[in-house]
C-alpha positions, 0 to 999 in steps of 0.5 A, a space after each residue: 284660280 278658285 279665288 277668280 271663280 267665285 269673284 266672277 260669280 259674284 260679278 255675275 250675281 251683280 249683274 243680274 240683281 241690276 238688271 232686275 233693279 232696272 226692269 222694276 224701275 222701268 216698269 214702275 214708270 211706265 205705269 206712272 206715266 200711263 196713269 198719268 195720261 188717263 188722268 190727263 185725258 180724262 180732264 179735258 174731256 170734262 172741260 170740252 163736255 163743260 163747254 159743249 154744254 155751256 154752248 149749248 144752253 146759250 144756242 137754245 136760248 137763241 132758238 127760244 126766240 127764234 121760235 117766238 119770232 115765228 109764232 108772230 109771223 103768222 100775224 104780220 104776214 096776215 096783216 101785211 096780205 089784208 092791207 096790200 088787198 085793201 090798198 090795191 082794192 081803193 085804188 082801183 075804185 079812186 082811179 076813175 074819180 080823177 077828173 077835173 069835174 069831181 076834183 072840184 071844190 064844191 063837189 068834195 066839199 058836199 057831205 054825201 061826196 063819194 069822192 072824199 069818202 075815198 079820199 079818206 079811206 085812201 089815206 088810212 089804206 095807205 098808212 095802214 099798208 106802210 105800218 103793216 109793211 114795215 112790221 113784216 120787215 122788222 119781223 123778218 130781219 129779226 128772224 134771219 139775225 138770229 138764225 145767222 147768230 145761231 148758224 155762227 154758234 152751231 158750227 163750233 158746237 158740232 165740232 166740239 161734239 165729234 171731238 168729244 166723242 171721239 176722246 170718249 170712245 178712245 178712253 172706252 177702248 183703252 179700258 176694256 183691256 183692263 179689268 180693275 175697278 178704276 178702269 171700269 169708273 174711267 169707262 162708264 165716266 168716258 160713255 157718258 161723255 160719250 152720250 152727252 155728245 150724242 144728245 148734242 148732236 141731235 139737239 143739232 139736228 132740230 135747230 137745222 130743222 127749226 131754221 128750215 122751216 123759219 126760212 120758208 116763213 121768212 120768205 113769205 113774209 119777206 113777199 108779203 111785205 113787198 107787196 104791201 110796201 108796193 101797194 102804199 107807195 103807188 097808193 101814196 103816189 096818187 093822194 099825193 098828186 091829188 094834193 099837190 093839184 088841188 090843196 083845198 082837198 087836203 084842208 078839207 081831209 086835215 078838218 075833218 080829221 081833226 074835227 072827228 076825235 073832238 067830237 067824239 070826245 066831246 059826247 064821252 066827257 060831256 055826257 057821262 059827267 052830268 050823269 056821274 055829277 047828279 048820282 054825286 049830288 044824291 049820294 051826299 043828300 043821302 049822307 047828310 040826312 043819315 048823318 043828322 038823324 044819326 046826330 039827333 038818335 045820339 042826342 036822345 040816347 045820352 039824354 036818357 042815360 043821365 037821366 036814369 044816372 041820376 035818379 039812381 044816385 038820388 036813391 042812393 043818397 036818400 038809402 045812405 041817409 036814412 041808415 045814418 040817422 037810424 044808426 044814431 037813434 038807436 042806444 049805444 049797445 054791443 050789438 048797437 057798437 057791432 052794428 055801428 061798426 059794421 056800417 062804419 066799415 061799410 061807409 068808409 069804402 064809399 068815402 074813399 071811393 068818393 074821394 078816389 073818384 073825384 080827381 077822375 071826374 076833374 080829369 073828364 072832358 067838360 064838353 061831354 054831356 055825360 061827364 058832367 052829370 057823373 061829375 054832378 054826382 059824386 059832387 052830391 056824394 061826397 057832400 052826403 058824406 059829410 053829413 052831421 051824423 057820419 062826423 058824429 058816428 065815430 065819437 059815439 062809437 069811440 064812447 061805446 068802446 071806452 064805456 064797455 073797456 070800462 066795464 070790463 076792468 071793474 069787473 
């Protein structure tokens, strides 16, 4: 009996050790799962926050354009009102010229003719309300292109926007029950996705705003061009008819357009031109003088300096061979021989930059004035330099040494 006791308390103690085992496992699990899908959650909230904000780059980028769009629509709309007012105000005035008698050749044909004045002026108005219509057209199918583009790519952009503040604010309130530090990061992470949603939507809010006002713009112009396009057509209409009826006031309109830019052209190329062709002209006579009397200073500058070259070289051959002869006439002394040698050893640097020198001035171009008076020079050198008495001065001074080398032994 006491064996079944303690056999059932030990499958009592079983019992309750798995079921703690089960209730661990379970809870471990549970918060697996639970991390697990905040991880989750969080994860595609960064992927919608990513493509809201791609999305909304490209939506400002087509609300750039479209706010410069708008900044020219002041202009065409202008343009448009002035050639409509120009065109209906020409019409008015060539109505009452339209009969047989001022329709004539001859009348039209006078240079004083108010009727081809109009006429002319009727053409330009009408082309101009064609050109200034068709801009103000193009102007605006601009415009309402790109605010169907944008109206196409605001609506999926605020959809994006209510989901992710949506997600957001569920993340938000899931961590407010928790107060570890990785459910305050997911908190502050999900708020601001949360605000970036925000500023999405109000970025929403201008572009309905901007498209408004655009709208209202764009009928104007839309109006303007109407009237514009009106205006030419009925305008057109008339000179049409005029020319259908009477060819010889085309030609003549078609010759005097064609005559009007030739003539202009021909008082801008020919006048200007003589002008520019006569400064030329003196320009070259100035240049020419400075280039010869420039030619003939240079001229007398390098004649000078070879002569001032040459007169100093001459000095120089006489100075050398004085002290040449000098030093022959005196005896052969040991100051003598200290003295030869000295202006031995002063005559011999200059014969060998003599002799250096020459194949220089063999290197010179001949056909400069100045090269050849140096070259003429140290030619006058070295012949100075072979002169009887400094061929001879080494002998002497080689008699001298042997004579006092002589001496010194018998002694």
């Amino acid at each position: 009996m006491t064996t079944m006791f303690v056999q059932l308390r030990r499958v009592v103690y079983l019992l309750v050790l798995l079921q703690c085992c089960v209730c661990v496992a379970y809870a471990q699990q549970s918060s697996t799962g639970e991390a697990t899908e905040t991880a989750r959650g969080l994860k595609e909230l960064e992927e919608l926050t990513t493509k809201m904000k791609e999305d909304k780059a490209n939506l400002n980028g087509k609300l750039l354009a479209l706010r410069n769009i708008k900044s020219e629509s002041p202009e065409a709309l202008k343009r448009a009102k002035s050639a409509a007012s120009k065109a209906w105000e020409v019409e008015e005035l060539i109505l009452p010229i339209l009969t047989p008698d001022m329709l004539m050749f001859e009348n039209v044909n006078k240079k004083e003719s108010k009727s081809k004045e109009l006429f002319r002026k009727a053409v330009d108005a009408a082309k101009e309300a064609k050109e200034a219509a068709e801009k103000a057209i193009l102007t605006a199918k601009k415009s309402n292109d790109l605010v169907e583009e944008i109206r196409k790519g605001s609506e999926p952009l605020m959809f994006m926007a209510y989901q992710v503040e949506e997600v957001a604010e569920k993340h938000i309130e899931k961590c407010e029950t928790g107060h570890s530090e990785e459910d305050q990061k997911e908190k502050k992470l999900a708020e601001e996705y949360k605000k970036q949603a925000k500023d999405v939507e109000s970025f929403l809010q201008l572009v309905d705003n901007d498209i408004q006002s655009n709208t209202e713009v764009v009928e104007e112009v839309q109006k303007q061009a109407k009237d514009a396009s009106d205006a030419a057509a009925s305008l057109q209409k008339i000179i049409d008819n005029i020319f259908r009826d009477h060819p010889h006031i085309r030609a003549e309109l078609e010759r005097e357009i064609k005559e009007t830019p030739s003539h202009e052209n021909k008082e801008v190329d020919g006048s200007l031109p003589n002008k520019q062709n006569e400064e030329n002209t003196r320009n070259q006579n100035t240049n020419s003088a400075q280039a010869e009397a420039g030619s003939h200073t240079t001229a007398q500058q390098q004649q000078n300096e070879q002569d001032s070259k040459g007169q100093n070289n001459k000095e120089s051959n006489v100075e050398t061979q004085e002290e040449n002869r000098n030093s022959q006439s005196n005896p052969p002394t040991d100051s003598n021989s200290s003295a030869t040698g000295t202006s031995q050893s002063q005559n011999m640097p200059t014969n060998s930059s003599t002799a250096s020198e020459t194949p220089q001035s063999q290197n010179m171009p001949t056909n400069s004035p100045s090269s050849a008076s140096i070259h003429l020079n140290i030619t006058q050198l070295s012949d100075s330099s072979s002169s009887p008495a400094l061929v001879h001065s080494p002998l002497l001074l080689l008699l001298v040494l042997m004579c006092v080398l002589g001496c010194t032994l018998v002694c």
